[in-house]
Every structure is written in C-alpha cells, then in structure tokens.
C-alpha positions as CSV (number, residue, x, y, z in Angstrom):
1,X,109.9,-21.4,-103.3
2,X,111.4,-21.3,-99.7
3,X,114.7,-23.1,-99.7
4,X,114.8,-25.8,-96.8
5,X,117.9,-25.3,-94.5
6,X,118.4,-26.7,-91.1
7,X,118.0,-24.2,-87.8
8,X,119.0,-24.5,-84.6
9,X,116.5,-24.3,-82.2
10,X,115.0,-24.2,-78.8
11,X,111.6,-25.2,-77.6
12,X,110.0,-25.6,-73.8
13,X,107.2,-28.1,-73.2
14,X,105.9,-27.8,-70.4
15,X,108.2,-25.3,-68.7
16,X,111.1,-27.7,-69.5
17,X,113.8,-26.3,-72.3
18,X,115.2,-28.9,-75.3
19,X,117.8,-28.1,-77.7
20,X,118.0,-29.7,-81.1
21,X,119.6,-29.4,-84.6
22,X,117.5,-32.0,-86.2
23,X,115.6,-31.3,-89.7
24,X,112.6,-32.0,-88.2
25,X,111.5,-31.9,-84.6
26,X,108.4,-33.8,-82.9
27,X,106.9,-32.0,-80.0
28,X,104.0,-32.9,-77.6
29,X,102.0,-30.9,-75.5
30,X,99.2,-31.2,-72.9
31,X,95.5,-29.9,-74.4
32,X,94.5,-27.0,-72.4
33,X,98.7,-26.2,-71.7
34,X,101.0,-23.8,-73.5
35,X,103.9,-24.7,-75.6
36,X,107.0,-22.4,-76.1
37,X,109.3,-22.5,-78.8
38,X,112.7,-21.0,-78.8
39,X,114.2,-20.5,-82.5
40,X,117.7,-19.4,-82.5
41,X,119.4,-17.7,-86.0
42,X,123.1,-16.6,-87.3
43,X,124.8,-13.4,-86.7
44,X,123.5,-11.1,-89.1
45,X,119.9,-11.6,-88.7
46,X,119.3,-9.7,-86.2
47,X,117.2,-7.3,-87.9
48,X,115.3,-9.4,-90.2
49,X,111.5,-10.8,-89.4
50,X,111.1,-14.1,-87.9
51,X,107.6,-15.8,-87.9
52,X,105.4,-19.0,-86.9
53,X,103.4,-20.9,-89.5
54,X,101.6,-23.7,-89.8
55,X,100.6,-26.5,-92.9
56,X,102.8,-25.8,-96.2
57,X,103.4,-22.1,-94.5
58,X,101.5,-20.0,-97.3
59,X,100.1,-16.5,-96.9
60,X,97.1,-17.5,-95.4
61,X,99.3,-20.1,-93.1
62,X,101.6,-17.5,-90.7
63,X,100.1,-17.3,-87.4
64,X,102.6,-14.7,-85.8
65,X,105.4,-12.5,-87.1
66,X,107.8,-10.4,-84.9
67,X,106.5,-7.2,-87.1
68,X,103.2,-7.6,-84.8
69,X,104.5,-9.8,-81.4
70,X,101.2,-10.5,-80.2
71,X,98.0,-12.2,-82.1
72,X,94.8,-14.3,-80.3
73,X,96.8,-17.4,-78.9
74,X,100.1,-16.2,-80.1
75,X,103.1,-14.5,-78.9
76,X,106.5,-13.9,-80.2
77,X,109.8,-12.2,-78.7
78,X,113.0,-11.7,-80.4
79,X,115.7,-11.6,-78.2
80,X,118.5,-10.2,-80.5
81,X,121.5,-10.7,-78.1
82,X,121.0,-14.2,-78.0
83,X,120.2,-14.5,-81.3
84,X,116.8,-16.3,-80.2
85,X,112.9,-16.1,-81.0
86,X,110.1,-17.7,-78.7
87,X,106.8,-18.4,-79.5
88,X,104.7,-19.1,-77.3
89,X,101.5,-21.1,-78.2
90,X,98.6,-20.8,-75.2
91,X,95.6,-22.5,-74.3
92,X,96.5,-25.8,-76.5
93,X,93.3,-27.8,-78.3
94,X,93.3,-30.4,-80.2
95,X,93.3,-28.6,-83.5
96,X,96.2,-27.3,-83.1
97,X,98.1,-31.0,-83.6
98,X,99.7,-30.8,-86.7
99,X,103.1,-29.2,-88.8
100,X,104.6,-25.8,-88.3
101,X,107.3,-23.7,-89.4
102,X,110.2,-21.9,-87.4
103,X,111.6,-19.5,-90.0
104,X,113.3,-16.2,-90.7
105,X,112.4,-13.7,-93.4
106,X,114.7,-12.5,-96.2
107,X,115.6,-11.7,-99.6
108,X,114.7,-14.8,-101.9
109,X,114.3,-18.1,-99.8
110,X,113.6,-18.0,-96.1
111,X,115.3,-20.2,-93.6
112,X,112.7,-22.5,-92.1
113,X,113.0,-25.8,-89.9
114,X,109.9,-28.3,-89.9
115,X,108.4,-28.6,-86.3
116,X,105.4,-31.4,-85.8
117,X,103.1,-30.5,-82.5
118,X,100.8,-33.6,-80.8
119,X,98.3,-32.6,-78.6
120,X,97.4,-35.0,-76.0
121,X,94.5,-34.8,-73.8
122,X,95.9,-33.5,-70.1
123,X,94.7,-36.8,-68.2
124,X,96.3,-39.8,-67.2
125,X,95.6,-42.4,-67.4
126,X,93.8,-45.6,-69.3
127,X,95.2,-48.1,-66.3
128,X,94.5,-47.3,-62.7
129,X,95.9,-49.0,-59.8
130,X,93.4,-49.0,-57.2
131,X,95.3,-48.7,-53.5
132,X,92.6,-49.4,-50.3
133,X,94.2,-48.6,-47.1
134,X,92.8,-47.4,-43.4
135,X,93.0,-44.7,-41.3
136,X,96.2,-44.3,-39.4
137,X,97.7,-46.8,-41.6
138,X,100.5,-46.5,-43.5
139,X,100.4,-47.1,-47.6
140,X,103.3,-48.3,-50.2
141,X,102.7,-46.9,-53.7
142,X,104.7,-48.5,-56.4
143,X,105.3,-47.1,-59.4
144,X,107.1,-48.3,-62.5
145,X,110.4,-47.1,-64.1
146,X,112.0,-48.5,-66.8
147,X,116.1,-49.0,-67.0
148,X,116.7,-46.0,-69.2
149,X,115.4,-43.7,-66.5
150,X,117.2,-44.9,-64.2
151,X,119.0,-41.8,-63.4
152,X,116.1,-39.5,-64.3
153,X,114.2,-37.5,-61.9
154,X,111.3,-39.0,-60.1
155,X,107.8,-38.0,-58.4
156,X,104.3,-38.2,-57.4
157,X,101.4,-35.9,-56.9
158,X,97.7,-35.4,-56.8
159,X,95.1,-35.5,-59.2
160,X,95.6,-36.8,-62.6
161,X,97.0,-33.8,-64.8
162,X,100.0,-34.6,-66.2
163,X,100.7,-30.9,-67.5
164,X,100.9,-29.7,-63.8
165,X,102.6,-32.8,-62.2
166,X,105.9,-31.6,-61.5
167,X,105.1,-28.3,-60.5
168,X,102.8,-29.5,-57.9
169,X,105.1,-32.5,-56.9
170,X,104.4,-33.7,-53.1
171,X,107.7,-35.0,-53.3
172,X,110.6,-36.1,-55.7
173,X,113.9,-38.3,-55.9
174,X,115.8,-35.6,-55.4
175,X,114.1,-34.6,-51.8
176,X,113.2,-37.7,-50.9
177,X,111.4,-37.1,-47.5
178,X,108.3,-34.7,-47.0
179,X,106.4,-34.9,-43.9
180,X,104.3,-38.5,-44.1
181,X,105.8,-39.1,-47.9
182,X,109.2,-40.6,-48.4
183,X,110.4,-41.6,-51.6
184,X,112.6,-44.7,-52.2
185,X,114.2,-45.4,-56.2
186,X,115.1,-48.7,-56.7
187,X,116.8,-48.7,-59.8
188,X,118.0,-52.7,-59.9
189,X,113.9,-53.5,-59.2
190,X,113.1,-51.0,-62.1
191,X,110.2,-48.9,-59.7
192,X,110.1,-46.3,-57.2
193,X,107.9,-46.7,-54.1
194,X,106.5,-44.0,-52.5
195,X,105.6,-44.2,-48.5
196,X,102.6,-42.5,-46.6
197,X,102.4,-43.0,-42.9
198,X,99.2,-41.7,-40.9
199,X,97.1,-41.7,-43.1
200,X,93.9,-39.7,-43.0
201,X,90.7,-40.0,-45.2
202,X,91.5,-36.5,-46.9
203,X,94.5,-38.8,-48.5
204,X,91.9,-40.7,-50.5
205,X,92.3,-39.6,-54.3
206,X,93.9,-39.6,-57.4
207,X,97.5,-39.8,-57.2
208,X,100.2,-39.8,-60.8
209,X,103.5,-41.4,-60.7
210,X,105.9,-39.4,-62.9
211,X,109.3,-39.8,-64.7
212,X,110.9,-37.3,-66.0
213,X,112.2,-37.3,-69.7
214,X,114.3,-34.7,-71.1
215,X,113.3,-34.9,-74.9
216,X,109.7,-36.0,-74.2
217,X,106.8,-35.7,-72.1
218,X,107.4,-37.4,-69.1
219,X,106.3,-40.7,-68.2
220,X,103.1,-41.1,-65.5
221,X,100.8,-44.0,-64.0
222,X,97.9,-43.3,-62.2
223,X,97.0,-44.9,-59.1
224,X,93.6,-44.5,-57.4
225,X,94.0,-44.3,-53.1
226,X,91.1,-45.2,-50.8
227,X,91.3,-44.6,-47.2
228,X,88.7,-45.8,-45.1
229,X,87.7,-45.2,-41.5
230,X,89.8,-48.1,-39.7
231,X,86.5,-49.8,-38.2
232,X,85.3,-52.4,-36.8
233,X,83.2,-55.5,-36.3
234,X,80.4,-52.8,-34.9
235,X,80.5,-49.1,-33.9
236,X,78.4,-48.4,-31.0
237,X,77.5,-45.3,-28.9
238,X,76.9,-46.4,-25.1
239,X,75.6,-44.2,-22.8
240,X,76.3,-43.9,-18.7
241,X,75.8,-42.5,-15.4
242,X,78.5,-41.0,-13.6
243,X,79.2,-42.5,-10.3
244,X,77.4,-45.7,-11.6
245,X,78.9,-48.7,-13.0
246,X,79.2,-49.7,-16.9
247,X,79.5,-52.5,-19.0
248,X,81.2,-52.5,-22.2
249,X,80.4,-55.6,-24.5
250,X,83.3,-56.7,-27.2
251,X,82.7,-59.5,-29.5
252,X,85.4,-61.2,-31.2
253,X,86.3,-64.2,-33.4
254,X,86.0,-67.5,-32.3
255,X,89.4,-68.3,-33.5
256,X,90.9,-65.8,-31.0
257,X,89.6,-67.1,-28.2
258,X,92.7,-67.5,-26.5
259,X,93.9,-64.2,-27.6
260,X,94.8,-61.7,-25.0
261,X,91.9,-59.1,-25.1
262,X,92.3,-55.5,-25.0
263,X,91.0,-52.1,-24.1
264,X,92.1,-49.1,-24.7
265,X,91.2,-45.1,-24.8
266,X,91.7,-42.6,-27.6
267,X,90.8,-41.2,-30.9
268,X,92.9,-43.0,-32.8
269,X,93.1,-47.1,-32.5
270,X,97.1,-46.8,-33.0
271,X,97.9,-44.2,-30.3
272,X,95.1,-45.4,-27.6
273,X,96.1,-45.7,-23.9
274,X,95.8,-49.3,-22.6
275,X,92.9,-49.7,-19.7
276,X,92.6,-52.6,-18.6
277,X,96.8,-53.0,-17.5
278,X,96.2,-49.1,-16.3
279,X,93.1,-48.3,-14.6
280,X,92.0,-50.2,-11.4
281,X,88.0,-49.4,-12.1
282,X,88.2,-51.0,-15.5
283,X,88.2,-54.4,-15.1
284,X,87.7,-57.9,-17.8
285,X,84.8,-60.2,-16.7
286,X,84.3,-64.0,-18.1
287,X,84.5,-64.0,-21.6
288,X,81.9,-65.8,-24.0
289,X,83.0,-67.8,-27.1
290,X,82.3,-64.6,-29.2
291,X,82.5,-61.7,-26.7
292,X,84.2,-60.4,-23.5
293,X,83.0,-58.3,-21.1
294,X,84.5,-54.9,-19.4
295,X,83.4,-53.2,-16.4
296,X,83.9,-49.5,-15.2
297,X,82.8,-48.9,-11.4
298,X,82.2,-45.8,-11.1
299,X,82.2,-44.0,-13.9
300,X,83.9,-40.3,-13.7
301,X,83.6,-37.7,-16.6
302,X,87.0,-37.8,-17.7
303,X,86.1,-41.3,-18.8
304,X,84.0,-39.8,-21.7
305,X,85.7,-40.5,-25.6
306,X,86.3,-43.4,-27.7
307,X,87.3,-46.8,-26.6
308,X,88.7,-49.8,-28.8
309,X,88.0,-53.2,-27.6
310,X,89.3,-56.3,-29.4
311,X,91.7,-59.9,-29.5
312,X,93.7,-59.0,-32.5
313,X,97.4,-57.2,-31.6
314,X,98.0,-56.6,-35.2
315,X,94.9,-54.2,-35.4
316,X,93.9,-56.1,-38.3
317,X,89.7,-54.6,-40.0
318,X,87.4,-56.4,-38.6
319,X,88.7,-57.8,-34.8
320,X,87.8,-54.8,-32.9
321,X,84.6,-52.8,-31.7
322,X,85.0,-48.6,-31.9
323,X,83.1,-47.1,-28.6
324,X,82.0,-43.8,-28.2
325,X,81.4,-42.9,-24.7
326,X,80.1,-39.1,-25.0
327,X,80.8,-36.8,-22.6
328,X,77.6,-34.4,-22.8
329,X,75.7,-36.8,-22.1
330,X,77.5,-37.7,-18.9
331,X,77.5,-34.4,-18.1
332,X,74.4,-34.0,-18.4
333,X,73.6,-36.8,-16.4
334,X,75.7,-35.7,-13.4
335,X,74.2,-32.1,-14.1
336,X,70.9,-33.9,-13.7
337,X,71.9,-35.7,-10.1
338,X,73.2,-32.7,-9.0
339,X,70.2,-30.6,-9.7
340,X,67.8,-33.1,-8.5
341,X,70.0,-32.8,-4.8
342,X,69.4,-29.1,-4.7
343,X,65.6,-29.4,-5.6
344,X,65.1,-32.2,-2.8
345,X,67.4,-30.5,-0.7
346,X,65.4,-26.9,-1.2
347,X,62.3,-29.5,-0.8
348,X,63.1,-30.3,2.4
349,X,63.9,-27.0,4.0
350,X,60.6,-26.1,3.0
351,X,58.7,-28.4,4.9
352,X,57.3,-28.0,8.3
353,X,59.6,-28.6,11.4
354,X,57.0,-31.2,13.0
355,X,57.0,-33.0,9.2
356,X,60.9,-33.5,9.2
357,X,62.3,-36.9,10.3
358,X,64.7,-36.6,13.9
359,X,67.9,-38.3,14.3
C-alpha cells in the first residue's frame, strides 16, 4: 500500500497559479475550461516517473504518466530543473468532478498528495440585475464586493462566462478608465461601480461583475443591460417642399405648459443644434394646451435630418417628438420643380410666335 506523505505543489485554474503544502487541496474549474496542475518533488527524483490518477488511484485509475506525456484529455510535462510536473486537464465535463492523485513513482510506497476537482457549469449567474437605460445616456453598474476583497483585483465584461472573464475584461481596477467605461472601487461602500457614457444600443447585453480571488474562483454577478432608442411621445416622418413653408407639430404634457419649448436639429437628441434661438425661418407659433407649433418659411435642402421638439430640458422619455425630415424626398421635390420649369420652359419656345403673350 502507497504510503501517504505531503507534496508541495502547484496548480493553475483558470490561467491563474496557486501554491499550497496542504494534505489535501480543493480545486474548481469551469465545465468546458482546462485545469493545470503543477506538482513539484525533492532533489533526487528527477529521474523517477510522476503520474495523475483519479478515485483510490489503482491500475485501472492513472490517467497519465510522464513515461507516455500525452493521452486523450491529458498532458503531462516534467520540468526537471525546477523540480516540477504539470498536468494539464482539457475540455472539463462534469464527470470529471471528483478525487485525484499527484504522485511520484518509486521503490515500495509512492509519494502522493490528495487533490479534489469541482466542476462548475461556465455560466453566471442564478440572480440578474436587469439595468434599462437610453441611447446617448449614460449608465451606473454597481457591483458587490465584500470587505475581504477589498484590495483584490476588480472587473467587468461581456457575456456571462466566468472561465473567460478576466481575459476578456473591458476594464479593471487597476486601469480604471477605457474609452466610455470608467471604473470606480469604493471599498468603505463594499461595491465597485462601473460607468458607461454614450451609450449605443450595441451596449445592450449580458454584462459579469468579477472579483478576483487568489485561492478560488473568482467572485461574479451578472447584470442584464437594455438600451433603448431614447424616443419619444411619437416618431413621425413629415414630408416638404423646398421653397415652401412647413409646419412641425409637437405635443407635450399639460403639466409643462409653461415650460420653455424647444427645437433642435441632429441625430442625436444630446448633441442637437438649437433652431428656434438660431435660425430666423424657424419660428414658434401659439401653443395649444397639449402641442406647440413650428414654422419653417422656406424650406431649403440643407434643412433635411432629424429634429427633436419638446418642454422637458432634462430630456427625460416621453416629453419630446423625434422628426425625420428626409432629404430625398426634398430633393426629389425640388428636382421635380426644376424639371417641370425646363418642360414648360421648352413648351413655350415651341409654340407659335402669334400664340405667345407680348409684354
């Protein structure tokens, strides 16, 4: 019988290393994910066969010795400077939860130290905070830390694979700005908030928190993000005739009746140019109790694009009316005056001399 004896050893979860002389060591890794482990031995054993078993590690129980490095799932490298041997188990199930062996082969009793794997499915996770936010907004995520990772490393990123979280991080506590994210830790709160600014519909998704653990799989919540179109009380397409005159219709709540109303030009509702203060044709008419009225004289085809009419400063969902004012069809329209000129004009040059009216 193999005598029991304590071994130092190494193993990697998830691409992060942890060293421990404990009997027996308790290990987690993601389903679909690889773990390593890294067994190092004395001085003197550099020659002798090291191996990976699994259950009460009998015959039938090795999975992988050094004498034959690689084997289905399996793979084993002895690095005999260091005086360390890593297996590497890929492509994790969940049969593969359970007890395993690090040991080294020799005469009489082998040296072996008890290793226990959990396989966890690679998804995260049973609560979801659900975030809805507009376009062009910005969005606060808050995610939860507890005191004893105070100091650890913090992140977020898409999707809800823990196993890949870190690796694909959009940013972390240790960079804390990235573009439109920004990552403040407040440790004396116990959460980290994570800022997005301009946001876009693509930003709707999945989204994990993470906190890193060095002896553990880290620590995740999942938040779900919904980004909506930022519109409106209606959405309405208007079409006009250049050189002609317009009316634009806003409605608006009775409550803001003595709110200054607005008009203003551009894709986006928070980086629109202001019309009425700015553009002598465009000009406010006697409001109703639910809607005020705009007028363009002559309209001109650079006045073609999206308008946003409303009472509400604070651009709050639900005060405002999204216009689209297209510009094909005011070109075509002025196309259409134009070529209707030439025909009469062509018309007229065709008629008889006695037919046409003098001065």
């Amino acid at each position: 019988m193999r005598r029991l004896q304590n071994l130092l050893f190494t193993f990697c979860i998830a691409l992060r290393c942890v060293t421990s002389a404990v009997g027996v060591i308790h290990m987690t890794g993601y389903v679909g994910s690889a773990v390593k482990v890294s067994c190092s031995y004395d001085e003197g054993y550099e020659s002798y066969e090291k191996y990976l078993c699994k259950n009460d590690c009998g015959s039938d129980d090795v999975l992988i010795t050094t004498s034959k490095s690689w084997k289905m799932k399996y793979m084993i490298h002895d690095d005999k400077k260091d005086r360390i041997f890593t297996t590497t188990i890929s492509d994790l199930h969940s049969e593969d939860d359970g007890k395993y062996w690090c040991g080294v082969t020799r005469t009489g009793s082998d040296i072996y130290t008890e290793v226990k794997l959990k396989v966890v499915k690679d998804h995260c996770c049973d609560t979801v905070t659900k975030i809805l936010s507009y376009q062009g907004y910005s969005v606060s995520i808050s995610c939860p830390s507890e005191p004893q990772y105070q100091n650890s490393l913090k992140y977020i990123c898409r999707g809800n694979r823990p196993s890949t979280c870190l690796q694909q991080a959009l940013i972390t506590s240790y960079n804390k700005e990235n573009g439109r994210f920004r990552l403040d830790d407040d440790k004396m709160l116990k959460k980290f908030t994570v800022n997005i600014t301009s946001l876009r519909q693509d930003d709707s998704g999945s989204y994990l928190c993470g906190v890193q653990r060095n002896f553990d799989l880290d620590v995740f919540s999942a938040v779900e993000l919904k980004v909506e179109e930022f519109c409106c009380v209606k959405s309405t397409k208007i079409n006009g005739t250049v050189g002609h005159p317009l009316t634009l219709q806003c409605p608006y709540p009775s409550q803001h009746r003595d709110n200054r109303k607005f008009l203003c030009k551009g894709d986006q509702h928070n980086s629109c140019t202001e019309m009425l203060m700015n553009q002598s044709r465009f000009t406010l008419q006697n409001a109703s109790s639910d809607t005020f009225v705009v007028m363009i004289s002559k309209l001109e085809v650079a006045d073609a694009g999206t308008y946003w009419c409303g009472s509400d400063s604070q651009w709050r969902v639900g005060n405002y009316t999204k216009i689209q004012l297209s510009e094909a069809v005011l070109s075509l329209r002025r196309n259409a005056s134009r070529k209707k000129e030439v025909i009469d004009a062509a018309q007229s040059k065709s008629l008889p001399e006695r037919t046409r009216k003098r001065p």
